[in-house]
C-alpha angles and dihedrals in degrees: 000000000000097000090052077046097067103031099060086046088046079050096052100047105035143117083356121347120273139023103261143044145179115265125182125244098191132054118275099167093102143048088245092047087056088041091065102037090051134007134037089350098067089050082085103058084038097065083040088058094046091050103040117017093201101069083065083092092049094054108025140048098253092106082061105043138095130174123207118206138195147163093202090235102135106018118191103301091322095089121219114350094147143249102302094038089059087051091103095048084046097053083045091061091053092047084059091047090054100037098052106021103023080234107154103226126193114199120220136201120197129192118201148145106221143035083241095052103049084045095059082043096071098031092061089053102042105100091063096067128047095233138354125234112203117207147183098359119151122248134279091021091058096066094054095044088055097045099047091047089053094055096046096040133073102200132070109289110178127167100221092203094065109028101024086050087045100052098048090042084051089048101037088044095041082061099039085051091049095056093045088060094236130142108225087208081062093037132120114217127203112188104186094196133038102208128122089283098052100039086048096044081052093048090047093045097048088061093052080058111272112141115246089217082054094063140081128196127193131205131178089285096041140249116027102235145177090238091059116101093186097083128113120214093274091051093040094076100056090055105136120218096224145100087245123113124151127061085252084058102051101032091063112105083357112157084199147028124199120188117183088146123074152334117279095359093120101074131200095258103042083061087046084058097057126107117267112287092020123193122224128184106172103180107172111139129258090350119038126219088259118001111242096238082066101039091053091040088061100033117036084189115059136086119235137184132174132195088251128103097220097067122057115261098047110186099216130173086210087073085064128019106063091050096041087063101031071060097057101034094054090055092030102232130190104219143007100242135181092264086059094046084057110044079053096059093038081049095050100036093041078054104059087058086056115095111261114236108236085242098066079046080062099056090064106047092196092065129085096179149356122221127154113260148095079317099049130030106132126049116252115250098241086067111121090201084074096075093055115040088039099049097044091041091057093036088051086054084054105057090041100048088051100244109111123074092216111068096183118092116235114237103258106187120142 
């Protein structure tokens, strides 16, 4: 663990500090070159801006452009260390927009004292960037935050953690369901955490078909349930109208078991309790709920996947979230609505059944082949094929849910 310690310190300070950098896009070797990228040059799409907004996207970077923005409330699984302290997961995030999507991100780091202060934060921000990627802010003020900059932005804001993590678990468990031979409208489902990321991976997975009286939900004190008084409005609507009220009391005869909470909470026996051909994504990170080595070990028969790189199934945002907004910024959407979140699940998940080309195999030394099945039910995120059936498949929602200004699909060959 040392070792892993100072090498990702030695990664993020060397050669220079930091992941990511500005690069130019336009000569700057002649006085000319300075004269029109500057004055008096820029005086003229300046006066086009001024007179029609939208050719901001014709003479500036903003159609390329994402911002991702944190408080640091609630960083990775390390809780609220504050805004500065969430500034390398945020460059990290920009690294993956670069690296899969060729999306220039630009991270962003925001003090304040109140919901209604980093709100009008962003807001007042907004119009420089093409979307906004929310990231690492605590529940329930993250729903709020999300939904009120929706409503006062007009362009994409998406909080990664709920929706990126629900739309790989939906099409990661729609698979796994699939091979297990199982119907979600007939599925038990056991949520073991009640935070931004699980009541968003339910929500997510009730509209792929799964029945909300079919599900349970934990928290800290239990069972989510319609007698507790102690909800907010998220977890509300996961309450449960039953005398359960412990994971032993829910796990027993469960199709499916979704951790997004913490490390060894999953035991032996609850697994030993599951239906036949259970499905387990235990996605705690670093350390999952049960570790995979000990669930198959006790059930021949289950799928499981994690959120780590080194088992098969990794659940994993990268899979989504690039691709999601290289989506909506090529058709310039407005927003990222539910027909988008979708397109993107059905897109992923359609991906891991198609055969893999020897030369993704080469990308992840460890592996011989790549087949679906209990092994592999997600793609893996160095695919290239991502880029392009996600992002059309999102930019194609768009235009037919009305939401995007260009109504033309980009050629997304690789």
């Amino acid at each position: 663990m040392s070792d892993i310690r100072q090498q990702a310190l030695d990664y993020h300070e060397f050669p220079v500090p930091g992941k990511t950098a500005v690069c130019l896009t336009k000569p700057a070797q002649t006085s000319h070159d300075l004269a029109l990228a500057y004055s008096p040059g820029v005086a003229e799409p300046v006066r086009e801006i001024a007179a029609d907004p939208e050719t901001a996207y014709r003479y500036t970077n903003k159609g390329n452009t994402v911002a991702v923005i944190s408080n640091g409330t609630a960083i990775l699984g390390l809780g609220n260390l504050g805004p500065l302290a969430s500034k390398p997961v945020m460059e990290g995030k920009s690294l993956l927009f670069k690296r899969f999507a060729n999306i220039d991100s630009i991270d962003i780091e925001v003090k304040h004292r109140t919901t209604e202060d980093f709100i009008n934060t962003v807001e007042a921000i907004a119009d420089t960037f093409g979307g906004i990627n929310l990231e690492d802010i605590k529940a329930p003020e993250c729903f709020e935050i999300e939904r009120e900059l929706i409503a006062r932005c007009q362009i994409p804001v998406f909080h990664d953690d709920q929706h990126g993590t629900a739309i790989v678990t939906a099409a990661g468990m729609l698979n796994a369901l699939e091979i297990q031979g199982k119907n979600i409208k007939e599925c038990v489902f056991v949520c073991l955490g009640a935070g931004a990321a699980a009541i968003a991976c339910m929500t997510m997975i009730v509209k792929c078909g799964a029945l909300r009286e079919n599900i349970y939900m934990l928290d800290r004190q239990g069972v989510l349930h319609t007698r507790r008084d102690d909800l907010n409005e998220y977890k509300a609507l996961f309450a449960n109208n039953t005398d359960k009220r412990t994971l032993l009391d829910v796990i027993e005869g469960a199709d499916a078991f979704l951790g997004l909470s913490g490390a060894d909470l999953l035991t032996e026996a609850e697994v030993n309790l599951m239906a036949p051909n259970p499905v387990i994504f235990a996605c705690s990170n670093p350390d999952p709920e049960i570790k995979p080595e000990v669930a198959h070990a006790i059930r021949a028969d289950l799928i499981m996947g994690t959120g780590r790189s080194d088992y098969p199934n990794q659940v994993n945002n990268v899979l989504c979230f690039p691709f999601i907004f290289r989506g909506a910024l090529d058709v310039r959407a407005s927003v990222i609505n539910d027909e988008m979140k979708l397109a993107a699940v059905r897109a992923i998940a359609a991906l891991a059944k198609e055969p893999v080309p020897t030369d993704i195999l080469a990308a992840y030394p460890n592996v011989t082949s790549l087949e679906f099945g209990p092994e592999y039910v997600l793609p893996k995120p160095m695919d290239p094929r991502l880029l392009v059936n996600v992002a059309r498949a999102v930019a194609q929602a768009a235009i037919d849910s009305g939401v995007a200004k260009i109504t033309t699909l980009p050629d997304y060959s690789l």
